[in-house]
C-alpha positions as YAML, in Angstrom:
chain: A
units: angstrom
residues:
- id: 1
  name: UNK
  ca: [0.00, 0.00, 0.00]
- id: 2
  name: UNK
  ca: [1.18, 3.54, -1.11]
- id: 3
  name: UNK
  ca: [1.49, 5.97, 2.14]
- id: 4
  name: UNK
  ca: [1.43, 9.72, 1.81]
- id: 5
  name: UNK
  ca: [5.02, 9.60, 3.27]
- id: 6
  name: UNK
  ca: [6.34, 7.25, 0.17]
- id: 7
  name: UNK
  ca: [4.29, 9.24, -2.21]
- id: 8
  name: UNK
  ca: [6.42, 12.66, -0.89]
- id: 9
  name: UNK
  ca: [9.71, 10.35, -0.70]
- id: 10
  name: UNK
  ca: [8.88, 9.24, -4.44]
- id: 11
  name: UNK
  ca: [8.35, 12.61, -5.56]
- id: 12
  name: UNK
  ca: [11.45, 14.13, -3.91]
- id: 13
  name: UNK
  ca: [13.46, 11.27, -5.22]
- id: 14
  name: UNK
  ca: [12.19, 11.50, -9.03]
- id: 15
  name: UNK
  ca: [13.07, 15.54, -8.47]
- id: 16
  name: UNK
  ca: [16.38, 15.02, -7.73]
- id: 17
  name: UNK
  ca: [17.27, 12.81, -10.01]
- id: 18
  name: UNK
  ca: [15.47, 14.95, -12.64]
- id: 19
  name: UNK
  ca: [17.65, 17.94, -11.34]
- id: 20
  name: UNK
  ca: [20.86, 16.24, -11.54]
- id: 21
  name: UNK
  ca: [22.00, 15.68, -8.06]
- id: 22
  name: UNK
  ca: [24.52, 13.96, -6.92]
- id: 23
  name: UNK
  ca: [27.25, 15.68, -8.74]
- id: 24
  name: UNK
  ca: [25.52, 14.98, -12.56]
- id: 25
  name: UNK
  ca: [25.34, 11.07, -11.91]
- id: 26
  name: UNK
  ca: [21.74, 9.57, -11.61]
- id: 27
  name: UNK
  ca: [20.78, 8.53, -8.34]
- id: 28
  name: UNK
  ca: [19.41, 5.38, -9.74]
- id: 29
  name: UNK
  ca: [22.74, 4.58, -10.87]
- id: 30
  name: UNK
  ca: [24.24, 5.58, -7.08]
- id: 31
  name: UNK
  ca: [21.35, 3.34, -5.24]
- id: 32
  name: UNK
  ca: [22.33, 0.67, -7.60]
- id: 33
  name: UNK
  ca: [26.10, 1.72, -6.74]
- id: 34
  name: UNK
  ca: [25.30, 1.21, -3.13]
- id: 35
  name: UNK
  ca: [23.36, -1.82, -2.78]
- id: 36
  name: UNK
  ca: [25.60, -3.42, -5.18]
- id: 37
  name: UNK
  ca: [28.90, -2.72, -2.88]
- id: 38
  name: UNK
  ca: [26.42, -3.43, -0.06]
- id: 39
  name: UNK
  ca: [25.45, -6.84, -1.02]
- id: 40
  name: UNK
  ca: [29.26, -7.49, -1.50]
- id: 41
  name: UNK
  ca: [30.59, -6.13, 1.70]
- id: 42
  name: UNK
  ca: [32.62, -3.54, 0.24]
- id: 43
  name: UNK
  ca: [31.40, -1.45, 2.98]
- id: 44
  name: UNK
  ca: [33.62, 1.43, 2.84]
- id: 45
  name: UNK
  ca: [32.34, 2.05, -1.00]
- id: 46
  name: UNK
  ca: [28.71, 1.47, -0.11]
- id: 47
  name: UNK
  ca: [29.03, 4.18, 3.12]
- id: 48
  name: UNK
  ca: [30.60, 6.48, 0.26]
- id: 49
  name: UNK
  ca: [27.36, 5.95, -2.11]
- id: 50
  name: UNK
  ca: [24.90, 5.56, 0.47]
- id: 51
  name: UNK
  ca: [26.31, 9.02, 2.25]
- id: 52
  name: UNK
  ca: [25.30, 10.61, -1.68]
- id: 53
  name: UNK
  ca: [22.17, 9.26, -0.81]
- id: 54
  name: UNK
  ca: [21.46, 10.49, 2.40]
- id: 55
  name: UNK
  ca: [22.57, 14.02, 1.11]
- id: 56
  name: UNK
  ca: [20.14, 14.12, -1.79]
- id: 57
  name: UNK
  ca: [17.34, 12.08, -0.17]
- id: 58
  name: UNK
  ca: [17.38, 13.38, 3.63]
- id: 59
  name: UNK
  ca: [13.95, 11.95, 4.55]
- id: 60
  name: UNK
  ca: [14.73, 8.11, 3.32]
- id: 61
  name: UNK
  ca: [14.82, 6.17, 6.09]
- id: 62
  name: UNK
  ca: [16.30, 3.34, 4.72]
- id: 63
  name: UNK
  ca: [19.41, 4.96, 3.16]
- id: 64
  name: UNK
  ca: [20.15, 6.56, 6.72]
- id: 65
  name: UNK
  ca: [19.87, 3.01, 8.33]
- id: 66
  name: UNK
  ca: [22.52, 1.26, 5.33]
- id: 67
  name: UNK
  ca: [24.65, 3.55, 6.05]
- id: 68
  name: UNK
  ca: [24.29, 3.28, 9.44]
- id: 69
  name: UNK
  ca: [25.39, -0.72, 8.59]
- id: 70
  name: UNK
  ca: [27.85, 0.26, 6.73]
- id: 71
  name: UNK
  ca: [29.82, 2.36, 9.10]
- id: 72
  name: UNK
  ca: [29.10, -0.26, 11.52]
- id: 73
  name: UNK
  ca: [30.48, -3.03, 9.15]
- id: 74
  name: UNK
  ca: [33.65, -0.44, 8.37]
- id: 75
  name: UNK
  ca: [34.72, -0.35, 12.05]
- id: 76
  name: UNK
  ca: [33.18, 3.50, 12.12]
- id: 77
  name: UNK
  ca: [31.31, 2.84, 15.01]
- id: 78
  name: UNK
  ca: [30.44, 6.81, 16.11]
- id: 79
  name: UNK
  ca: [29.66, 7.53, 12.32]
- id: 80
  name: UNK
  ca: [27.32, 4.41, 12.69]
- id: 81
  name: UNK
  ca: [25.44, 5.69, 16.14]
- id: 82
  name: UNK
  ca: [25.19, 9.27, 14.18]
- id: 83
  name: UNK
  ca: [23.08, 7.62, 11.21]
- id: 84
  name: UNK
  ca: [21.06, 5.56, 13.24]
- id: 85
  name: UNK
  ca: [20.16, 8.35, 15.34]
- id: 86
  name: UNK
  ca: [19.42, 10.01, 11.69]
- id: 87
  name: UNK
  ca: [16.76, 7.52, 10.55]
- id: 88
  name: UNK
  ca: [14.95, 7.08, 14.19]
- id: 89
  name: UNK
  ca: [14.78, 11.13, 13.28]
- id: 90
  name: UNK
  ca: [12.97, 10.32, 10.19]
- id: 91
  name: UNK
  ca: [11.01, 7.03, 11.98]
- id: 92
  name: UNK
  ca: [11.40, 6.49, 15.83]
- id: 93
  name: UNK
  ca: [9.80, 3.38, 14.68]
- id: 94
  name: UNK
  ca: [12.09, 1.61, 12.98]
- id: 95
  name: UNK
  ca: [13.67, -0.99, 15.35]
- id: 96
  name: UNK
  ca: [16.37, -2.28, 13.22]
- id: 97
  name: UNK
  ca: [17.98, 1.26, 13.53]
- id: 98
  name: UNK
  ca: [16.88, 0.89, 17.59]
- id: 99
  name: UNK
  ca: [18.14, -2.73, 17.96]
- id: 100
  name: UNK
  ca: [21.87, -1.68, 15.86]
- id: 101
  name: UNK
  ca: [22.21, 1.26, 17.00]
- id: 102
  name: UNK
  ca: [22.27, -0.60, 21.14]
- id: 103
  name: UNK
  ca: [24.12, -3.73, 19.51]
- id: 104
  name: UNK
  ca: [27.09, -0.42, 18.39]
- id: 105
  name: UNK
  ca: [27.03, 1.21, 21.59]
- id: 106
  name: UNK
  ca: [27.46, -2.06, 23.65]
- id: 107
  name: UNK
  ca: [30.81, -2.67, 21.52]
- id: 108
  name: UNK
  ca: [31.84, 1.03, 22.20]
- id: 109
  name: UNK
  ca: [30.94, 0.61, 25.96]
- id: 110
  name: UNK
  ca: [32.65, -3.45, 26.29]
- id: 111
  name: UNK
  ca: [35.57, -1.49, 24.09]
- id: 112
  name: UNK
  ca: [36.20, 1.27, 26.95]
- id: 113
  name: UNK
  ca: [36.29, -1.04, 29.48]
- id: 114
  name: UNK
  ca: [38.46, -3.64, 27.83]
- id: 115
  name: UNK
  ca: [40.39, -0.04, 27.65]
- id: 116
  name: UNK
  ca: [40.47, 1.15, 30.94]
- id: 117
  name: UNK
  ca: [41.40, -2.36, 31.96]
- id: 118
  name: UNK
  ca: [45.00, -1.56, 30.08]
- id: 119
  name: UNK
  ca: [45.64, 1.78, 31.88]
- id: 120
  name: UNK
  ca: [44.28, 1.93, 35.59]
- id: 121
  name: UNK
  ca: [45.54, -0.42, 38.71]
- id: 122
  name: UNK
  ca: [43.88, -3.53, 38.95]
- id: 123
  name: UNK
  ca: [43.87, -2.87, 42.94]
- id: 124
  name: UNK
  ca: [41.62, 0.69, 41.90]
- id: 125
  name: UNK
  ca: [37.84, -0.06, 43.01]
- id: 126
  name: UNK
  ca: [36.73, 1.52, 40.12]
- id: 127
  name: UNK
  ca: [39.24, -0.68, 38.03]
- id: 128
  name: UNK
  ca: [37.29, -3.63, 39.70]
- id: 129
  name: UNK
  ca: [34.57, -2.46, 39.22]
- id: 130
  name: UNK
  ca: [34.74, -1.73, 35.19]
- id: 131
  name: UNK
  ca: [36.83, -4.63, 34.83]
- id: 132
  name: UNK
  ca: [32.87, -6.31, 36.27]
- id: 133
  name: UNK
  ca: [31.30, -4.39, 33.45]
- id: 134
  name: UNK
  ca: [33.87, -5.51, 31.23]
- id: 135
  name: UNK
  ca: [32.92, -9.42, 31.72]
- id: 136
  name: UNK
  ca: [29.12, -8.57, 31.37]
- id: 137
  name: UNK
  ca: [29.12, -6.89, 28.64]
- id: 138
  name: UNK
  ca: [31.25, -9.45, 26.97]
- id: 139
  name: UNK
  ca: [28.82, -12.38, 27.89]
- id: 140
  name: UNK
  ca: [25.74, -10.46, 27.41]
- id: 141
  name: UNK
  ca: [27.31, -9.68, 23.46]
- id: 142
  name: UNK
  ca: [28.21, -13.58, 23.09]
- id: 143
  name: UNK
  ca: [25.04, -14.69, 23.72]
- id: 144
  name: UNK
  ca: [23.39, -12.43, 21.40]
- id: 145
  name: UNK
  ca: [26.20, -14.47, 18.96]
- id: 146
  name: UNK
  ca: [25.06, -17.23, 20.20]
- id: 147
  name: UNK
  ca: [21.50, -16.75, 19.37]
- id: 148
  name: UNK
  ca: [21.78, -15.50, 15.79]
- id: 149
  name: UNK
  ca: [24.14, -18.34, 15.28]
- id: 150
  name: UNK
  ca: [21.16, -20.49, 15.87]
- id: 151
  name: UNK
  ca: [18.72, -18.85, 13.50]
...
């Protein structure tokens, strides 16, 4: 079923690429660009195409949350959080975006512990203390592994 809200993102979209956005290239040919580096984890490429997206299309949800993945998948974990937080913007709704966008700042958060772990006195409370946080946040991220292993 046709919403008002794709009807608007349809129109906006056939403008652009009408006007000649994205720097004279269709954006058909860039969304093909993307998904095509997307779907073979050349994610640095499909961040670069999906970020012409974004720029051209600011209201499509969907381009916000594959580039959101593909910052993720690129080890660009704050760029990641950023477009995530983009597309909840445009839909507070969409739960993939909610669900990566925790999975990213769990590995940020395990990350600064496994981090502070290196640099502070293991005889510091507070050392103790993260080094705690450290251990849960590892298990709590392995079973999530463990679970979409089984699917």
């Amino acid at each position: 079923m046709i919403t008002l809200n794709s009807f608007f993102r349809l129109g906006i979209l056939l403008f652009l690429i009408l006007s000649g956005c994205a720097g004279g290239k269709d954006l058909t040919v860039v969304r093909a660009e993307a998904y095509l580096a997307y779907n073979n984890k050349d994610y640095n490429i499909a961040a670069d195409k999906f970020a012409v997206l974004v720029e051209n299309a600011p209201e499509d949800v969907e381009f916000w949350f594959r580039l959101a993945n593909s910052y993720a998948r690129s080890q660009n974990p704050q760029l990641a959080i950023s477009a995530y937080q983009n597309a909840l913007l445009r839909d507070p709704r969409h739960t993939k975006s909610w669900y990566n966008m925790g999975l990213i700042q769990t590995q940020v958060a395990l990350k600064t512990f496994v981090d502070m772990q290196t640099y502070t006195e293991k005889t510091n409370p507070l050392g103790k203390q993260g080094g705690n946080m450290r251990e849960g946040l590892f298990l709590l991220l392995e079973r999530k592994d463990e679970r979409t292993e089984k699917k």
